[in-house]
N, C-alpha and C positions, 0 to 999 in steps of 0.2 A: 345498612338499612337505607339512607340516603342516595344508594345507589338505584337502589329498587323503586322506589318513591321516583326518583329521577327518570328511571326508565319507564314505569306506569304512565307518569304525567306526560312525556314523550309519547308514547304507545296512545293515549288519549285524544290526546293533539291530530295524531294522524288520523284518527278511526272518526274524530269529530270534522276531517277535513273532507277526507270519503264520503261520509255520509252527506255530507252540505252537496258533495257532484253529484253522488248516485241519487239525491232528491230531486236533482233538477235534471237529468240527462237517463235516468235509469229506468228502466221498465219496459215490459215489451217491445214500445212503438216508436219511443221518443227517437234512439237514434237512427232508426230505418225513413221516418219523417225526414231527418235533419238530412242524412245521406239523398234521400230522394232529391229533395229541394236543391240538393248544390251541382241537380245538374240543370237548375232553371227554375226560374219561376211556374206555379201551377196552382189553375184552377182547384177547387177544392174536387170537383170530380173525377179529373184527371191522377190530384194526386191519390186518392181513396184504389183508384184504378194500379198506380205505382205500388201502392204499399198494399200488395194481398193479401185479404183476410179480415182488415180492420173495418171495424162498421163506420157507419157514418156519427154516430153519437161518441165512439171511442175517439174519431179523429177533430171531431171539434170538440174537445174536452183538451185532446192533446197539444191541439194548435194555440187555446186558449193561453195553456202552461206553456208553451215554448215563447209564445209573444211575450206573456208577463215577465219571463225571466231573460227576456231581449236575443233571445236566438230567431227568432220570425217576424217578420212584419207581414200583415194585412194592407194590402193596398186597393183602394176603390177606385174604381173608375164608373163614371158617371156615364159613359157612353150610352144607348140604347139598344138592346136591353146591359142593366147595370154588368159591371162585370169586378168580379172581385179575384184576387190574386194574392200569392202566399210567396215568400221568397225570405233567406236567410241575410240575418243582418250582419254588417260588419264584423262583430263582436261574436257571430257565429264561427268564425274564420279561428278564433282562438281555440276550436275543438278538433283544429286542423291534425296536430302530432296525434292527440287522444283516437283520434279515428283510424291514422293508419297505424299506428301500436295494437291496437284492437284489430284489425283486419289483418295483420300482420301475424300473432298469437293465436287469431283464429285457424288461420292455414295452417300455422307448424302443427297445432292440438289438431285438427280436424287429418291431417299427415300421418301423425303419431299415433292417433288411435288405428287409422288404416293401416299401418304396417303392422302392427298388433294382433292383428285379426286376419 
């Protein structure tokens, strides 16, 4: 019985760890955001233009969450007319493996079902 108890409370652990990523990086938009961004910084028009599809209200909603949880920074610039700019932060850098594991499983499954069919 202590086995099973052992393996739940492991089994939890994981599922509570997941869930803590898939909060901050999961949904739609977030990681087509983050992927855009690292090939430069971008206006907010620009990047709305990058990521097709997304409104304007979905991506500053989403830009809000990626700043908070420190994958984006907002940058101002004061110039004339103001100019604001969006670019990933250091700490974005550690989604580096996660991105290409993901784009890498994408292709084998996106393969697998083509041979399939």
């Amino acid at each position: 019985m202590e086995n099973v108890e052992h393996n739940a409370a492991a089994c939890q652990a994981k599922l509570s760890d997941m869930e803590d990523a898939l909060y901050v990086i999961g949904g739609k938009w977030k990681l087509r955001i983050i992927i855009a961004l690292k090939e430069g910084p971008m206006r907010f028009n620009q990047l709305q233009r990058t990521v097709s599809g997304i409104s304007a209200k979905v991506l500053s909603n989403e830009l809000k969450d990626l700043e908070e949880n420190g994958f984006v920074v907002r940058k101002v610039y004061t110039d004339t007319p103001v100019v604001i700019e969006y670019e990933p932060t250091p700490y974005c850098d550690s989604l580096q493996e996660v991105l290409i594991s993901l784009q890498r499983w994408g292709r084998q499954h996106r393969e697998k079902l083509q041979a399939e069919f």
